[in-house]
VEXBAVEX-725723 format. One record per residue (C-alpha): residue number from 1; x, y, z. Coordinates in pm, whole numbers. Layout:
% VEXBAVEX-725723
r nr:NUM	east:X	north:Y	up:Z $
...
//
This chain:
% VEXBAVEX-725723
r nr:1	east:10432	north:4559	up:13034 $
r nr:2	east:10566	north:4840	up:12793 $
r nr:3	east:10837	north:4871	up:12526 $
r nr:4	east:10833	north:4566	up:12269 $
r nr:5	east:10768	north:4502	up:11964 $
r nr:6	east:11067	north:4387	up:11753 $
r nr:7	east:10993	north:4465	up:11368 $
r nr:8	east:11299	north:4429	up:11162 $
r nr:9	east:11467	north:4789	up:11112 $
r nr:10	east:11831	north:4924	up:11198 $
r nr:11	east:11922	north:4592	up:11366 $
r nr:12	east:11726	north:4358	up:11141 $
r nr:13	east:11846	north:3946	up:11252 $
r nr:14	east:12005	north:4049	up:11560 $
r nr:15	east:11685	north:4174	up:11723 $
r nr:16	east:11468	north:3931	up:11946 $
r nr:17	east:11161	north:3844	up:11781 $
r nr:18	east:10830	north:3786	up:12035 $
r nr:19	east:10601	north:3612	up:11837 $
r nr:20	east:10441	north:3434	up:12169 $
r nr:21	east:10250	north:3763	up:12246 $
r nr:22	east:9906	north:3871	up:12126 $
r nr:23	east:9926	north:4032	up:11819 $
r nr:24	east:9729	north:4328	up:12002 $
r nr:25	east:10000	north:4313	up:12304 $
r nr:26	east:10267	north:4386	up:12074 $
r nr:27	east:10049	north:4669	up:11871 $
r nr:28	east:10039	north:4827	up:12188 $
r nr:29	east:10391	north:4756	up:12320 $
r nr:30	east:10536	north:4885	up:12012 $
r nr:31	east:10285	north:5213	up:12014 $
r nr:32	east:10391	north:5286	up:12337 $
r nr:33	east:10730	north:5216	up:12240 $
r nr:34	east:10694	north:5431	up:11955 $
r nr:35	east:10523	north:5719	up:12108 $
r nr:36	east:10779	north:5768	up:12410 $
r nr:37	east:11118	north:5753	up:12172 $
r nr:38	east:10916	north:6037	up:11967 $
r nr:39	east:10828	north:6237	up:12249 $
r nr:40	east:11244	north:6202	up:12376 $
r nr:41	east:11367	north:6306	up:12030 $
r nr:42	east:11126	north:6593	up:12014 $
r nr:43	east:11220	north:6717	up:12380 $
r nr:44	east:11562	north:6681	up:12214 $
r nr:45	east:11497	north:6919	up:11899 $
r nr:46	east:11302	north:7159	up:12140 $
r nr:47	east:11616	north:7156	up:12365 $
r nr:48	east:11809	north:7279	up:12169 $
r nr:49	east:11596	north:7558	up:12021 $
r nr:50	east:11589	north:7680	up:12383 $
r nr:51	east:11913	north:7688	up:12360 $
r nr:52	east:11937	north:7897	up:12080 $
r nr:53	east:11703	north:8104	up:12219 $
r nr:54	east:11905	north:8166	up:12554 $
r nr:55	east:12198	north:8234	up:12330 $
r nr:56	east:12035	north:8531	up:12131 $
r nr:57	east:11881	north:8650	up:12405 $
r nr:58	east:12194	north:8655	up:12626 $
r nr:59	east:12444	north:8809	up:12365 $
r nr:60	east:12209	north:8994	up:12148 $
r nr:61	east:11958	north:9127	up:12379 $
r nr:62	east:12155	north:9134	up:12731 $
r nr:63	east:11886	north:8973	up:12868 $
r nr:64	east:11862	north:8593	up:13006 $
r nr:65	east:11660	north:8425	up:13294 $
r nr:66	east:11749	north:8152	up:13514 $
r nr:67	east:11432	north:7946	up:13478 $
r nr:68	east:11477	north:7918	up:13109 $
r nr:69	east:11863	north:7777	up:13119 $
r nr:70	east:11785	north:7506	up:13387 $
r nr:71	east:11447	north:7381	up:13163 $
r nr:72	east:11753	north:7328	up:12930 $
r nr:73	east:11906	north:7128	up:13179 $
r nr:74	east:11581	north:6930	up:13312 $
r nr:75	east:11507	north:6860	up:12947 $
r nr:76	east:11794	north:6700	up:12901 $
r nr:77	east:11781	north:6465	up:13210 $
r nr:78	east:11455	north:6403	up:13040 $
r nr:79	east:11576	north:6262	up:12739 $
r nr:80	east:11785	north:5998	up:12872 $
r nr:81	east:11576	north:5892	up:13122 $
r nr:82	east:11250	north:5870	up:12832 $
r nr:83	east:11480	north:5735	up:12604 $
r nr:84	east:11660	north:5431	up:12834 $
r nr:85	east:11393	north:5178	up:12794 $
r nr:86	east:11311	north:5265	up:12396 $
r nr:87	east:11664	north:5252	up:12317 $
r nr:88	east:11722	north:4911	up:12494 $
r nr:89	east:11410	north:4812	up:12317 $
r nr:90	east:11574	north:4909	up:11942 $
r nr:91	east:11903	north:4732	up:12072 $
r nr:92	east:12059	north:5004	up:12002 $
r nr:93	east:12226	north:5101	up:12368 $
r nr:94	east:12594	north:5055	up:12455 $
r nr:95	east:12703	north:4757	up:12484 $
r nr:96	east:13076	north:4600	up:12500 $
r nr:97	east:13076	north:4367	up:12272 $
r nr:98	east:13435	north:4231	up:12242 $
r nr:99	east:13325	north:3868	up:12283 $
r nr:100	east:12990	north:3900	up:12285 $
r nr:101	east:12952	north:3943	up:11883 $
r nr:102	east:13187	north:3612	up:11793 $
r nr:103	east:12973	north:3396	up:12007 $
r nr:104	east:12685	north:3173	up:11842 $
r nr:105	east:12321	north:3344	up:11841 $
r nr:106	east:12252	north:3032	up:12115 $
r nr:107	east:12557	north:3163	up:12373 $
r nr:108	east:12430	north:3523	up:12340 $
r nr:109	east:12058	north:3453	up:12378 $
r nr:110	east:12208	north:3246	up:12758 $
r nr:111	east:12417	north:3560	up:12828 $
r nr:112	east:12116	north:3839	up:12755 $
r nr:113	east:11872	north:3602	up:12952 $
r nr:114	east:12116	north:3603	up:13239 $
r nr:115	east:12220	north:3960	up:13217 $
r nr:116	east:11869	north:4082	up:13200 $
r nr:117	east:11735	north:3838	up:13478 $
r nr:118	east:12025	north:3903	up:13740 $
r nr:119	east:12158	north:4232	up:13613 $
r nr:120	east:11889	north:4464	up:13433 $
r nr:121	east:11571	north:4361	up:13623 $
r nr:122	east:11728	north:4413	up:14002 $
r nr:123	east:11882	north:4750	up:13876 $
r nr:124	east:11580	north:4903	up:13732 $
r nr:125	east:11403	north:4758	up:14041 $
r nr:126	east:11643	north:4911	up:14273 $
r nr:127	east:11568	north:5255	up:14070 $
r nr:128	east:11216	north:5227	up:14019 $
r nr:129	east:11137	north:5114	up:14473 $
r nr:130	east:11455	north:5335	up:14561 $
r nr:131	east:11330	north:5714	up:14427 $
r nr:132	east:11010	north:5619	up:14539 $
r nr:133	east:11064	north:5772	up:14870 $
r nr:134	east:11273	north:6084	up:14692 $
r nr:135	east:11000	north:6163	up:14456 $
r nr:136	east:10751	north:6181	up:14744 $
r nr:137	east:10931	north:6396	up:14946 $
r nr:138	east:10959	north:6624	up:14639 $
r nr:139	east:10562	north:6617	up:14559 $
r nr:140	east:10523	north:6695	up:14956 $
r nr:141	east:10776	north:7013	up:14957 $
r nr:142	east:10636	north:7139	up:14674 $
r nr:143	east:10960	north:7154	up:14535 $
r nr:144	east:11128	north:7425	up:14334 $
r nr:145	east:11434	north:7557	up:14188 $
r nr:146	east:11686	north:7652	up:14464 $
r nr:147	east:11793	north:7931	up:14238 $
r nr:148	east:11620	north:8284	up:14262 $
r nr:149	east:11396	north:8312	up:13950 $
r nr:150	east:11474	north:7913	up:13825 $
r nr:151	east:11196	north:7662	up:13787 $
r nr:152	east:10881	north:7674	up:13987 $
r nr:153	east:10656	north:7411	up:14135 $
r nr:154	east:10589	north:7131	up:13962 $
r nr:155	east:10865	north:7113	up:13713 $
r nr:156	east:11087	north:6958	up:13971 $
r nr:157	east:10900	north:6722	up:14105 $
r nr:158	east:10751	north:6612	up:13705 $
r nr:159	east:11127	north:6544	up:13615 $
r nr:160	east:11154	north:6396	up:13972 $
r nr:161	east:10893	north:6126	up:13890 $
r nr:162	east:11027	north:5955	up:13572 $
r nr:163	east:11335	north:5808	up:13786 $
r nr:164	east:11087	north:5541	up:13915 $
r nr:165	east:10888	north:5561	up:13576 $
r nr:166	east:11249	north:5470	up:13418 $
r nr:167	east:11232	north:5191	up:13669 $
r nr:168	east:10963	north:5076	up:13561 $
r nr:169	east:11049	north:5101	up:13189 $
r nr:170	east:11361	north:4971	up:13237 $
r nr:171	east:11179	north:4640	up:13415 $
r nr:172	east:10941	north:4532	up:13193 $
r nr:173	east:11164	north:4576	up:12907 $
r nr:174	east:11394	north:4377	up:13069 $
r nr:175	east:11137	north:4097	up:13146 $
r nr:176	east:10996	north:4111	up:12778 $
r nr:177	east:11390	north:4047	up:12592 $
r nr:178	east:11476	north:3811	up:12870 $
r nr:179	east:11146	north:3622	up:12823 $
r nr:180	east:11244	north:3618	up:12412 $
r nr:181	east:11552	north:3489	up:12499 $
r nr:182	east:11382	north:3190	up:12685 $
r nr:183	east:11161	north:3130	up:12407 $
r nr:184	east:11423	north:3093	up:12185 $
r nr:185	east:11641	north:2884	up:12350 $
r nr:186	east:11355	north:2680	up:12443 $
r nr:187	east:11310	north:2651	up:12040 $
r nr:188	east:11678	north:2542	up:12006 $
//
């Protein structure tokens, strides 16, 4: 069950705090955590060195290749799909919160159990059992880069397999804040 381990940082009160866990389930939740949101923000800085790249190759050298400009691309799918779960897990994803941040800490901890019970979980479900069948397909084509000289096998199929990893993410993160909600209205 990845992605949780709420230390206080950016968010401090407002995040949920798990303290029904093991000590070394949340050591490894947050490691986990951890490791994935640094590998997203370093496929962010390489992105756009590649980009850079492209550009002085392109205008200063006349030269460019197709492969190179769509790793751009991939990388960037990459990024937001690494960084869904870790950024839910840091509370720090979008949220409207017109109501939501007048309402007593009970009312929100009911509307987050809810929301992550009958909204979150089913979603990243859907994502995580629907791709499964479009990920395998890709694996079994050997899929590449429709474009002459773009991405060769495996880089499309690699990308194509952290839709249901996302999923999967997505879920347990989902289960772990809903399941700190209960605990804390079960506390109230």
């Amino acid at each position: 069950m990845p992605f949780l381990f709420c230390s206080p940082g950016l968010f401090g009160k407002n995040k949920p705090e798990i303290s029904a866990l093991p000590l070394r389930d949340r050591v490894f939740l947050d490691k986990t955590n951890r490791a994935i949101g640094k590998g997203a923000a370093t496929l962010t800085v390489v992105m756009v060195l590649v980009t850079f790249v492209i550009v002085v190759l392109r205008y200063g050298f006349n030269l460019g290749w197709i492969w190179l400009q769509e790793m751009v691309t991939w990388m960037h799918a990459a990024v937001f799909l690494l960084a869904a779960a870790y950024t839910f897990s840091e509370d720090a994803h979008v949220r409207v919160d017109v109501f939501y941040r007048s309402w007593s800490q009970r009312t929100k901890n009911k509307v987050d159990l809810v929301g992550h019970v009958f909204c979150l979980c089913p979603l990243a479900l859907l994502l995580l059992v629907g791709s499964l069948d479009y990920v395998s397909a890709s694996w079994e084509m050997k899929e590449s880069s429709r474009e002459a000289g773009g991405l060769a096998y495996p880089f499309i199929p690699l990308l194509k397999t952290l839709l249901p990893l996302t999923g999967l993410m997505l879920f347990s993160q989902g289960l772990v804040h809903a399941y700190a909600c209960y605990l804390k209205l079960k506390d109230d």
